[in-house]
C-alpha positions as CSV (number, residue, x, y, z in Angstrom):
1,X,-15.5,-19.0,21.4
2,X,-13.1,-21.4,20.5
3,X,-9.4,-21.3,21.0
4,X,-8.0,-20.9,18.0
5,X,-10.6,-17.6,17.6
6,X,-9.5,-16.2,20.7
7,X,-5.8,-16.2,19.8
8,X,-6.7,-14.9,16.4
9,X,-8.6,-11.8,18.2
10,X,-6.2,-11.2,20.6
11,X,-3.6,-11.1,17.7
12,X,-5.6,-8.0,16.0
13,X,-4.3,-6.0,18.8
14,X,-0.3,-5.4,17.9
15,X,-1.2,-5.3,14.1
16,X,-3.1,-2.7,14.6
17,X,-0.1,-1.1,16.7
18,X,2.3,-2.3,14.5
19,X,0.6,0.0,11.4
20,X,0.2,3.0,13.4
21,X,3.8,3.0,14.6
22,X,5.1,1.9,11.1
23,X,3.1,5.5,9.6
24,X,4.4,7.3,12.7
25,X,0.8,8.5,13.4
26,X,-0.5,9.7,17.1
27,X,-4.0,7.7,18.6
28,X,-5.8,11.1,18.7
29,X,-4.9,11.4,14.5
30,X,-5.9,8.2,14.2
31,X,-9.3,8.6,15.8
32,X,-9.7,11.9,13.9
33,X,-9.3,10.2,10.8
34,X,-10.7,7.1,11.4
35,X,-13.8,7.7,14.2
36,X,-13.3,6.0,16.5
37,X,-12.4,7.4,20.1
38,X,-8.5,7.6,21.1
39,X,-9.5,5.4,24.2
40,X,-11.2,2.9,22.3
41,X,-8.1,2.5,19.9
42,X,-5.6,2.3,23.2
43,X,-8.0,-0.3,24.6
44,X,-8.0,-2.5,21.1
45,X,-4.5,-2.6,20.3
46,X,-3.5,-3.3,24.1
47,X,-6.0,-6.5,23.5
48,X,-8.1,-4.7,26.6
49,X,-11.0,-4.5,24.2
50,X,-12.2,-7.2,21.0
51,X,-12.6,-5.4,17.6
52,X,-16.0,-5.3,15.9
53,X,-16.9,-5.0,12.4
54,X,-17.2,-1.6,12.6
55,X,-14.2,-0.9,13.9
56,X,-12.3,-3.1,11.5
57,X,-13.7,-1.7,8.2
58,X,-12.1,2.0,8.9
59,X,-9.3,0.8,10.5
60,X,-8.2,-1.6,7.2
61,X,-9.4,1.5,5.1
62,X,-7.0,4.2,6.7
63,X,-4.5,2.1,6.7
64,X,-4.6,0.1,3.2
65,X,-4.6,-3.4,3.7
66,X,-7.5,-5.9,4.0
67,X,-9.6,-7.0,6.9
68,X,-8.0,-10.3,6.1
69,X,-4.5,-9.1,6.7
70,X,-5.3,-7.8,10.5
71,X,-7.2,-11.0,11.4
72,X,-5.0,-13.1,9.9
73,X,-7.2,-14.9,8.0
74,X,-6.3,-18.5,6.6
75,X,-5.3,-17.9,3.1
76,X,-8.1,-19.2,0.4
77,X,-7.1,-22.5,-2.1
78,X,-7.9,-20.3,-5.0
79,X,-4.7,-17.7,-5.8
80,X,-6.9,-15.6,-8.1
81,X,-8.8,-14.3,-5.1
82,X,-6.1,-14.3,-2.5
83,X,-4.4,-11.1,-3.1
84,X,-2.8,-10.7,0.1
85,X,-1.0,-7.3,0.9
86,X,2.8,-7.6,1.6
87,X,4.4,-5.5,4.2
88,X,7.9,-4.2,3.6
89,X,10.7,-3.2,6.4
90,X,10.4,1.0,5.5
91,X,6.5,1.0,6.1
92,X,5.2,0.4,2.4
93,X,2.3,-1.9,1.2
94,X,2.4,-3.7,-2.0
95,X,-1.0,-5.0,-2.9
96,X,-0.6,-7.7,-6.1
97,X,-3.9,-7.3,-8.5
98,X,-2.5,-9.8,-10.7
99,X,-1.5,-13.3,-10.3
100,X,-0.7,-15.2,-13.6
101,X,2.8,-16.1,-14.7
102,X,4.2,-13.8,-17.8
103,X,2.6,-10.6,-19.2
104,X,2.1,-7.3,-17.0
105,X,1.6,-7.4,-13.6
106,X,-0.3,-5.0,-11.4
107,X,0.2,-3.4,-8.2
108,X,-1.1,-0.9,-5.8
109,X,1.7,0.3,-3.6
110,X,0.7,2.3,-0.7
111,X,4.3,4.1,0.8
112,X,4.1,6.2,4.0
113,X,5.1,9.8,4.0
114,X,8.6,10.0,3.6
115,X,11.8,13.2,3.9
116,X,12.3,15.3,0.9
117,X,15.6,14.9,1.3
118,X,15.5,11.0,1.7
119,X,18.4,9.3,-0.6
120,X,17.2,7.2,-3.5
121,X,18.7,3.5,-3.3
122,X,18.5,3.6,-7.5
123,X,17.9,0.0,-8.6
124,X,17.2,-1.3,-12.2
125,X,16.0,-5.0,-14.1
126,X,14.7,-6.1,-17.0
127,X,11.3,-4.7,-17.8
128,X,9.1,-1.6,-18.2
129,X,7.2,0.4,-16.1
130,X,3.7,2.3,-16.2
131,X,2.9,4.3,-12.7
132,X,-0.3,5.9,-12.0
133,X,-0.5,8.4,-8.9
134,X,-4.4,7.7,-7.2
135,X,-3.3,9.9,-4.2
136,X,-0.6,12.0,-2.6
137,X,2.8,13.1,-4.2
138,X,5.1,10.2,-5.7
139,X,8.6,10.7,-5.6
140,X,10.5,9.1,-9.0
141,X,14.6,9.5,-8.8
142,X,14.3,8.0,-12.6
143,X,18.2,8.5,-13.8
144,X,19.1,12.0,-13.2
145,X,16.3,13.4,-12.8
146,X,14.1,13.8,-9.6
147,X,10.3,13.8,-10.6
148,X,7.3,14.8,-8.3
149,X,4.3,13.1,-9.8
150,X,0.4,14.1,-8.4
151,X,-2.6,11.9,-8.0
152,X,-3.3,11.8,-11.6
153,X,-0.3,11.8,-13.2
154,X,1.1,9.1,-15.1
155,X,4.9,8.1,-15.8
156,X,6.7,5.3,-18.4
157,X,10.0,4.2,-18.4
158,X,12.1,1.3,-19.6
159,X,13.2,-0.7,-16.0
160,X,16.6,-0.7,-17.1
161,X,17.0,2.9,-16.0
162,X,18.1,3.0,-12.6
163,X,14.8,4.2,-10.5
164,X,13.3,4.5,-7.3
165,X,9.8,5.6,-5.8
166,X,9.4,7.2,-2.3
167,X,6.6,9.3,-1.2
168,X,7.2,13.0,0.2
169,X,6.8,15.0,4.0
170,X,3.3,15.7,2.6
171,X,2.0,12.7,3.1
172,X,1.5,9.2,2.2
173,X,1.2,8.1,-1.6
174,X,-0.4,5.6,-3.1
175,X,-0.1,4.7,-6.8
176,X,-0.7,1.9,-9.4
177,X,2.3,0.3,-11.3
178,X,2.1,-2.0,-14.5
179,X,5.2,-3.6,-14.7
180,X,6.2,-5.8,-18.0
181,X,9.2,-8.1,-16.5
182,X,10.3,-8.8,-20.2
183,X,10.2,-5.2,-22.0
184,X,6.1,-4.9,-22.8
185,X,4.6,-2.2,-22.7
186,X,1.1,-0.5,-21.7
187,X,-1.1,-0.3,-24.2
188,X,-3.1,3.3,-24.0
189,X,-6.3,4.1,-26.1
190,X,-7.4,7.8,-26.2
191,X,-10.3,8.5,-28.2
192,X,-10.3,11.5,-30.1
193,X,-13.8,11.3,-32.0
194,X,-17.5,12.2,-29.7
195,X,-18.5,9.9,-27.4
């Protein structure tokens, strides 16, 4: 193996810690949920032990980013397929599904569990907002009032009101935003006639 694979390898090792500490999560959880032994996990992110495939795919999958992202994989020429997760300081992933200047933008944000009592740090900007909950609780401080969306439930709302999303002590969230960065709007269909 060449060089410049090894020291991508041995890299794998604290990301891997890295996401487990940022979601606060034990290596006996993390082998519950992912299946692979506590040992085996120690042993890979103390660079004791190479990664495989198969340990990889659940890994990436549990915690929301792409195999790409642990093995630091050189970045592609082509930006429409080079989607690259971004990691912020509190523990959240924002995923970009989009990448073309103007018009709504897409996102997947994945946000560890949070406090329920966690302070908001309200921010607002041009634009409007669509959020879709595909798991957990979401937390919206949208104004004055303090929503709790579910996986399934939608909310809209003009950018300019001061808002912030966190998740909740039950868990992680993760959700889908369409965000218009000069005032448009989602455009939903519901059909009322038989299918």
């Amino acid at each position: 193996m060449n060089t410049a694979n090894e020291a991508t390898l041995d890299a794998v090792g604290p990301r891997l810690k890295h996401l487990r500490l940022r979601r606060d999560i034990t290596l006996t959880d993390l082998a519950a949920a992912t299946g692979i032994s506590a040992s085996t996990l120690s042993r890979l992110e103390a660079g004791l032990r190479r990664p495989t495939l198969e340990q990889l795919l659940p890994l990436a999958r549990y915690h929301g980013v792409t195999i790409d992202s642990l093995v630091d994989a050189p970045r592609t020429a082509d930006p429409r397929v080079d989607l690259r997760p971004l990691s912020c300081d509190d523990g959240s992933i924002i995923i970009p599904l989009t990448r073309r200047p103007g018009g709504i933008q897409a996102y997947k944000f994945v946000i560890p569990a949070g406090r329920d009592d966690a302070l908001p740090d309200l921010r607002s900007h041009e634009g409007y907002d669509w959020a879709y909950v595909l798991n957990g609780t979401l937390r919206l401080v949208l104004g004055d009032q303090d929503l709790r969306l579910r996986a399934g439930e939608a909310a809209e709302f003009d950018t300019r009101t001061p808002h912030w999303f966190g998740a909740t002590a039950s868990g992680p969230v993760e959700y889908l935003s369409l965000v218009g960065r000069r005032g448009e709007r989602a455009h939903i269909r519901v059909s009322t006639g038989p299918r």
